[in-house]
ZAMARGU-4260 file (C-alpha; in steps of 0.2 Angstrom, whole numbers, plus 5000, padded with zeros to 4 digits):
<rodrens>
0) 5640/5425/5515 | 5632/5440/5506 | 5644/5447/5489 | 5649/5463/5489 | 5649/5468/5468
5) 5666/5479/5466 | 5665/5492/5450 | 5681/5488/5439 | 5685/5505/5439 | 5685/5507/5457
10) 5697/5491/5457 | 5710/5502/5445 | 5709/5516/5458 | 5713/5506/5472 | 5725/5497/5463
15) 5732/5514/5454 | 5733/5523/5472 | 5744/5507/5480 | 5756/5504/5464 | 5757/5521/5453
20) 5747/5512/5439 | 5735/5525/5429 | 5721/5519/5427 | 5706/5528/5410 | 5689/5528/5410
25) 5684/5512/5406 | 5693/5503/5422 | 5707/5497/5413 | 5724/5498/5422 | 5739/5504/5409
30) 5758/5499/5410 | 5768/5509/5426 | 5776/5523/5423 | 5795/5522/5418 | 5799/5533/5435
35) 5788/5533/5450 | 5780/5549/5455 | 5790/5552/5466 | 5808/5547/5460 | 5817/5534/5473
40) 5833/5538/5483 | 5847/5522/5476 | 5864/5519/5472 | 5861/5524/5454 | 5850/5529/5440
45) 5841/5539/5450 | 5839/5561/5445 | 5846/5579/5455 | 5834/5591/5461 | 5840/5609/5463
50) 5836/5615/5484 | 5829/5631/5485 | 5836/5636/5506 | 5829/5652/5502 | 5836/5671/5501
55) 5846/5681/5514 | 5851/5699/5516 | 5872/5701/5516 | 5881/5714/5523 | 5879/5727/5510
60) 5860/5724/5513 | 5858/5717/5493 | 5846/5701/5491 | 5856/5684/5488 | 5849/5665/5483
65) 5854/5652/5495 | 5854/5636/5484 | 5858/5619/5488 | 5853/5603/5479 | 5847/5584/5482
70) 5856/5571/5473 | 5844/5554/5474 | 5859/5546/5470 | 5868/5534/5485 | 5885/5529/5477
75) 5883/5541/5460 | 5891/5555/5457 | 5883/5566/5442 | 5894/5579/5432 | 5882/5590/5421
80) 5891/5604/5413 | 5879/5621/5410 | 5869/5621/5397 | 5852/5614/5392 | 5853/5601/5406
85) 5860/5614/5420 | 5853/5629/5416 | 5847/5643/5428 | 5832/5655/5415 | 5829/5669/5415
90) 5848/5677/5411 | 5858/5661/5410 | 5860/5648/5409 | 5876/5650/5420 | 5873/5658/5438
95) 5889/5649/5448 | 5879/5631/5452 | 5889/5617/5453 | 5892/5603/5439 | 5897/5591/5449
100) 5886/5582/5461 | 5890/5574/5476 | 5878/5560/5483 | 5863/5566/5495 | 5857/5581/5500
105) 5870/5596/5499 | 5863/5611/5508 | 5867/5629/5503 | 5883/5626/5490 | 5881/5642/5480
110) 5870/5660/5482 | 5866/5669/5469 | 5866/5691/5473 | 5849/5698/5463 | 5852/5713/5457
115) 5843/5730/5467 | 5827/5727/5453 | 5826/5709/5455 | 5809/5711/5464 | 5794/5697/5459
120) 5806/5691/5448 | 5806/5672/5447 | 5823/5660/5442 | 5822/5643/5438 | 5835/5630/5442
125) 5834/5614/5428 | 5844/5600/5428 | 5841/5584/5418 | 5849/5568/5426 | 5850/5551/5420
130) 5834/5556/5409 | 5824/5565/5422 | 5819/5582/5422 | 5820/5592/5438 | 5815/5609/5440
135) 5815/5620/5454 | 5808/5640/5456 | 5819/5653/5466 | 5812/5670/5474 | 5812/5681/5486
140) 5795/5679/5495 | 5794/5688/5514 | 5793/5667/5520 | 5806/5662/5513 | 5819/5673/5520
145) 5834/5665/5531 | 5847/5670/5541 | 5862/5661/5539 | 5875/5674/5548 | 5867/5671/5566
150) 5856/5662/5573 | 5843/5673/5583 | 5838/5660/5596 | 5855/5656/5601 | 5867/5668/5590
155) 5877/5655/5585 | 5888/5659/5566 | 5896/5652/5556 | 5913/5644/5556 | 5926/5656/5549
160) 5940/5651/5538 | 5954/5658/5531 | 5969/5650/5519 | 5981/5659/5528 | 5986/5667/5545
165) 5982/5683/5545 | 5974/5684/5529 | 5955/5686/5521 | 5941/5676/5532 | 5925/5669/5526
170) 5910/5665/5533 | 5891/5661/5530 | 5887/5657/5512 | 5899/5658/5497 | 5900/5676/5488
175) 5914/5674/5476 | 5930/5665/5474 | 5941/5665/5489 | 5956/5660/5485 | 5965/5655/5467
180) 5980/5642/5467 | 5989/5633/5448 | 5992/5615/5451 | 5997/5603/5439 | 5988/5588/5432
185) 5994/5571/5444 | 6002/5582/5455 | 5993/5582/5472 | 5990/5602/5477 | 5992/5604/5496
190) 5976/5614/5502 | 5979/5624/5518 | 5965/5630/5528 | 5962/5640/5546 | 5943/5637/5555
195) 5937/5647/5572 | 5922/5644/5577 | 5913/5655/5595 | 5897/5642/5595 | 5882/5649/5604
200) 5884/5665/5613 | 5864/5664/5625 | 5855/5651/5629 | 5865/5637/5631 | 5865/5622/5642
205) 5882/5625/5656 | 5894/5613/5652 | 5897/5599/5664 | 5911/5603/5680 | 5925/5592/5686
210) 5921/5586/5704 | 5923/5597/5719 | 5940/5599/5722 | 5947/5596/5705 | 5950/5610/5697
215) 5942/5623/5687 | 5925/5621/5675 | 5928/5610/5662 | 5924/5615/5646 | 5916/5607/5628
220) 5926/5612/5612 | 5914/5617/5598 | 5912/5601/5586 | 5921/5610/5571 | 5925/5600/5556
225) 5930/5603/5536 | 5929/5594/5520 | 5933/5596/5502 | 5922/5592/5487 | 5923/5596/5468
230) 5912/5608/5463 | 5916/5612/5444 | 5929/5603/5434 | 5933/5596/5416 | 5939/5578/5424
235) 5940/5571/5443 | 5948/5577/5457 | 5956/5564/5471 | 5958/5570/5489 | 5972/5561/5501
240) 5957/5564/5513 | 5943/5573/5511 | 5937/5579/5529 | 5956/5583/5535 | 5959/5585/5555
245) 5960/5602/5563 | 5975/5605/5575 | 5974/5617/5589 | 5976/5633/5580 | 5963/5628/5570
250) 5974/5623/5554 | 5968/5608/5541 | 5978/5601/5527 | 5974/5590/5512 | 5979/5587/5497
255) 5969/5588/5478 | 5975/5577/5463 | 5967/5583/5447 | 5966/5570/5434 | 5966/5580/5417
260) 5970/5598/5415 | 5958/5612/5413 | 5949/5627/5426 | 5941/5619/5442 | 5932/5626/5458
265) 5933/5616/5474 | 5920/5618/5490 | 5928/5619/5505 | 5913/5618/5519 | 5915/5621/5537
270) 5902/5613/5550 | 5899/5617/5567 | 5890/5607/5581 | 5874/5611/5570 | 5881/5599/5555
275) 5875/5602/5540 | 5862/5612/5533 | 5863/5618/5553 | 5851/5605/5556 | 5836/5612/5545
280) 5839/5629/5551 | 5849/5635/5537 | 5863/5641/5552 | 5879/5641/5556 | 5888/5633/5542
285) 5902/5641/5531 | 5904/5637/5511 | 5918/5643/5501 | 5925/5641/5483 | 5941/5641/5478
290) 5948/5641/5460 | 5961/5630/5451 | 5968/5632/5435 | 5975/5614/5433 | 5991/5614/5420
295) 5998/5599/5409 | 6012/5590/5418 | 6027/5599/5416 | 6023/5616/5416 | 6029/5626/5433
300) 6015/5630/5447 | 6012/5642/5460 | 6007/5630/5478 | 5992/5635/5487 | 5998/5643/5502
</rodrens>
């Protein structure tokens, strides 16, 4: 059998491009790194990655950041309060992005409206986690604009939502606070919300009749659904259930218990049959942020309506 002769170097190449080992000049393999290079997903220890979804146009025609993130994390949830480890530069570091973190990927939980002369301007999202740096760039390149009001192929939009009968709707991506409410710390806060959602309006696939004779067409409700989730807060916040049923007329109720006192923001999200993130498509799903000033037991509070 005739030997093949095998470099050592090349051996450290081959061996670096199957384990993430770095291999110098001389052939030598070194340690592995202390992360991979491309950080694994995990129960724990793992980093957060701002998601840049891209930028939309809003009603008033301005120019606005659609912002997610991508937490690696299975079973940890990460709170990183703005500053040097949450900062958005230049202008910051606070821009309304969330502190808390959720595990996974969370699709489109904040936007950010650029002023008229934002232009070539460039910002970028930093957050360090569990000793990683993550870094992320946000513009306002012609490819990367979205449309997450309708969806042209179908024109589906987004779930609307309101926090009471007749009042204020939201839909699309978060623009401000919706709605403020006081609890108190250990007291659950009932949280009362209203969702429609019309679902495609062309090119859909007719939904499936009764048999001849009995009755009229049958048809499939939209699959709407809402859940709660801390966005900002000084200490946890405990829901009685997070992704609370809808009744007919569309109402939801759950309940927050906020464990110390202090200024939180909630994210009430609303999905429809596109789920989230609208399947990739950044459409049809609704995001909206409500404020709670949380007080020390035994001071008086207003319910949320």
């Amino acid at each position: 059998m005739r030997r093949i002769h095998i470099p050592p170097i090349a051996i450290a190449v081959v061996v670096a491009a199957g384990t993430g080992l770095v291999a110098d000049q001389q052939g030598r393999g070194a340690a592995p790194a202390q992360w991979p290079l491309s950080n694994t997903v995990r129960e724990r220890g793992s980093s957060v990655t701002g998601a840049f979804e891209g930028w939309f146009y809003d009603g008033d025609g301005g120019q606005n950041l659609l912002v997610g993130y991508f937490n690696r994390n299975t079973k940890q949830e990460l709170d990183v309060p703005i500053g040097p480890n949450n900062r958005i530069e230049p202008g910051g570091p606070d821009f309304g992005q969330p502190t808390h973190f959720l595990p996974g990927r969370q699709w489109g939980v904040f936007a950010i409206k650029l002023p008229k002369n934002f232009g070539a301007t460039e910002l970028t999202w930093t957050i360090v986690s569990n000793g990683q740096t993550n870094a992320i760039t946000m513009h306002t390149r012609p490819d990367w604009i979205v449309q997450p009001f309708e969806d042209p192929a179908n024109k589906n939009t987004p779930p609307v939502i309101a926090f009471e009968r007749g009042g204020s709707t939201f839909a699309g991506p978060p623009a401000a606070i919706a709605a403020t409410f006081t609890a108190t710390a250990g007291v659950p806060l009932p949280l009362v919300s209203y969702a429609t959602d019309e679902g495609p309006k062309i090119n859909v696939v007719e939904p499936p009749r009764r048999r001849a004779g009995s009755g009229s067409p049958f048809p499939i409700p939209p699959k709407l659904s809402v859940w709660w989730a801390l966005f900002r807060g000084p200490g946890a916040v405990t829901f009685d259930t997070a992704k609370p049923a809808i009744e007919g007329d569309g109402k939801s109720t759950a309940t927050a218990t906020f464990a110390v006192p202090g200024d939180y923001v909630l994210r009430l999200q609303g999905n429809d049959s596109t789920g989230d993130g609208g399947g990739g498509f950044q459409c049809c799903w609704t995001s909206v942020h409500v404020a709670v000033k949380v007080k020390p037991a035994g001071v008086a509070t207003s319910p949320a309506r």
